[in-house]
N, C-alpha and C positions, 0 to 999 in steps of 0.2 A: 654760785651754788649756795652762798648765804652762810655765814657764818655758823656756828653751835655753842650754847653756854657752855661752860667747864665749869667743873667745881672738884673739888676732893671728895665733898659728898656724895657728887652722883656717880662719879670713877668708884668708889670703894660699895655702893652699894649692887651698880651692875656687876660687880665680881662677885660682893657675896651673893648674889643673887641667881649665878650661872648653874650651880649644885643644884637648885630646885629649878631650871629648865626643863630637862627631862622629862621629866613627871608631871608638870605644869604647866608646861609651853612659856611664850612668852606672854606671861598676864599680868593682871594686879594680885593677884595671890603669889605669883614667883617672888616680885618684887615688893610687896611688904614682907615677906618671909628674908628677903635680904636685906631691907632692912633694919630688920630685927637682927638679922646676923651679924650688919655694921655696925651695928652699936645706936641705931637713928628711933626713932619713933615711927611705927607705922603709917601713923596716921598724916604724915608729911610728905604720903608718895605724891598728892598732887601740886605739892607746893613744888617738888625735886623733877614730878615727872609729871608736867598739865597735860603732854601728848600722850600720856601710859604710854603699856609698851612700846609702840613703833619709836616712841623718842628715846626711849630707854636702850634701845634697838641701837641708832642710829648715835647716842653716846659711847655703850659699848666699840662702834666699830672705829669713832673718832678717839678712843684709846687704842686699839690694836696701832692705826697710824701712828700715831705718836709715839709708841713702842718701836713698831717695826723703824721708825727715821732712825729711832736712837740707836740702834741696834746697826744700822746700814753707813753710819756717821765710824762707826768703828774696823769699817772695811777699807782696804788700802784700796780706793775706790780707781785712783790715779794708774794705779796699775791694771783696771780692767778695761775688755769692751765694752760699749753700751748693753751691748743684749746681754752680756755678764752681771749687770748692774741691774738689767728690769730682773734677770730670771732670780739674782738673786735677793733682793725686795721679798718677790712674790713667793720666794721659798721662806723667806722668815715668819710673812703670812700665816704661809699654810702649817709650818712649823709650831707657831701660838696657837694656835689652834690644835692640834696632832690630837687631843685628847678631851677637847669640844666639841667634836662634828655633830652630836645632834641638837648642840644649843645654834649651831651654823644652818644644820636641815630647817631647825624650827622657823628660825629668824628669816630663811629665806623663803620658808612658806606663807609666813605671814606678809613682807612684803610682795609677794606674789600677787595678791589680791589688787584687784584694782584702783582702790581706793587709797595703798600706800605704795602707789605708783611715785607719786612724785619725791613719798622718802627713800626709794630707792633707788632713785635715780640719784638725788642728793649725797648718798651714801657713794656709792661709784666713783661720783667723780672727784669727791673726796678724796679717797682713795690713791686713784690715780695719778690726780695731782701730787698725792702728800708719798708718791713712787717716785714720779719723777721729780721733784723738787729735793730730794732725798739722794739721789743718785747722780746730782746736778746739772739739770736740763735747767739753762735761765734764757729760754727763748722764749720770745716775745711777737714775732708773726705769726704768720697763718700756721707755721708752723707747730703752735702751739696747740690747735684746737686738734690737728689731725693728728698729734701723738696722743692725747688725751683719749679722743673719741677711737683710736684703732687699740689702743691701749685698754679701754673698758670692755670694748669687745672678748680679748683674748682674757683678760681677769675676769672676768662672769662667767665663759664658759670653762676655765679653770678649772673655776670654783664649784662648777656644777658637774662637773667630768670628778674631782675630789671626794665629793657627797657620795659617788659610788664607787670611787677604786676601792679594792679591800687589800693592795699589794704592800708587800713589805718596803715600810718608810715612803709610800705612797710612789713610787719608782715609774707605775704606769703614768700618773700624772704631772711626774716630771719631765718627762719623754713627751708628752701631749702637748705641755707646753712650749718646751724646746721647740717643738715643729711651731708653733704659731709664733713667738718669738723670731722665727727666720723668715718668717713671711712678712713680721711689722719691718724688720730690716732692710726688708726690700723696699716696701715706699721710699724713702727717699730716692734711693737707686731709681725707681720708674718714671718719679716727677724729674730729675733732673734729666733722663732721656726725653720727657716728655718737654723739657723747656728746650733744650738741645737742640730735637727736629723742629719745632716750632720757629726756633730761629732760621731755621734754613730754607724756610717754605716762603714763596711769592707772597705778600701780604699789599697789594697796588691799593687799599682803601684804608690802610693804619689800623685794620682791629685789633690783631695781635696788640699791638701797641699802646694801643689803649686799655685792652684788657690787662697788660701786665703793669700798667700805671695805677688800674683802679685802688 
């Protein structure tokens, strides 16, 4: 998924810079107005940001992760379920946020576009990773891609079910989630019936076998 620079410079200027989203979207006048607010010289957005905003974009959301681990590192984690641990990640998420949603709308319209297709894919899997590595998933098979990729699934449309609840402390789309949450729970549960009957089926030419070797 590729790494992302860090700096203290570009973490404090995407913040100062969230207040004139609204009004601005996410542009290069947002952000030389932030950082003008950080304290930076305008004229250093393309030194701070060479991709403008979509990179600007995709800094912002590689600070929410790092927020949201820190924040999930403080949860007596040992004491939860798994689905306790994704829902509640994904509830500190949307909690940083509670009083962003339209620097969230903007941000998602603009990678909407086709063109920042691949920074939002980037973004995603970020994400997800930086959930479950957080809530300590350290597997290392196949099982890794499939929590990941079922995992981005249920987080993007969240996130898009969130843009429109207007319900108090967003309640609808915690419910929303909850259900898609007890559906990732079940994968496992289905692969292993599926590995289960597989065993018990006539296999007189070893594909099973070899399939489960590859």
């Amino acid at each position: 998924m590729g790494a992302i620079e860090r700096s203290e410079e570009r973490d404090r200027t995407v913040e100062a810079a969230l207040p004139h989203v609204p009004l601005d979207g996410w542009t290069s006048k947002a952000l030389r107005a932030g950082l003008a607010d950080a304290g930076f010289d305008p004229a250093d957005l393309g030194l701070l940001f060479p991709g403008g905003p979509v990179e600007a974009i995709e800094v912002w959301c590689d600070l929410a992760d790092r927020r949201m681990a820190e924040e999930v590192s403080r949860l007596d984690l040992a004491s939860m379920r798994i689905r306790d641990r994704v829902t509640a990640a994904i509830r500190i998420r949307l909690d940083q946020n509670a009083g962003r949603k339209e620097a969230v709308a903007r941000a998602t319209a603009l990678l909407a576009l086709p063109q920042n297709a691949p920074a939002a894919a980037r973004i995603t899997a970020r994400t997800v990773d930086a959930i479950w590595v957080a809530i300590g998933d350290r597997s290392t098979d196949f099982s890794w891609y499939t929590k990941r990729a079922s995992l981005a699934a249920i987080y993007s449309a969240t996130i898009l079910y969130w843009l429109r609840d207007d319900s108090l402390e967003a309640e609808a789309t915690l419910r929303f989630l909850d259900r898609r949450i007890e559906a990732l729970m079940l994968i496992p549960k289905v692969q292993r019936r599926f590995a289960d009957l597989a065993a018990r089926l006539p296999d007189p030419f070893g594909l099973l076998g070899r399939l489960r070797r590859a």
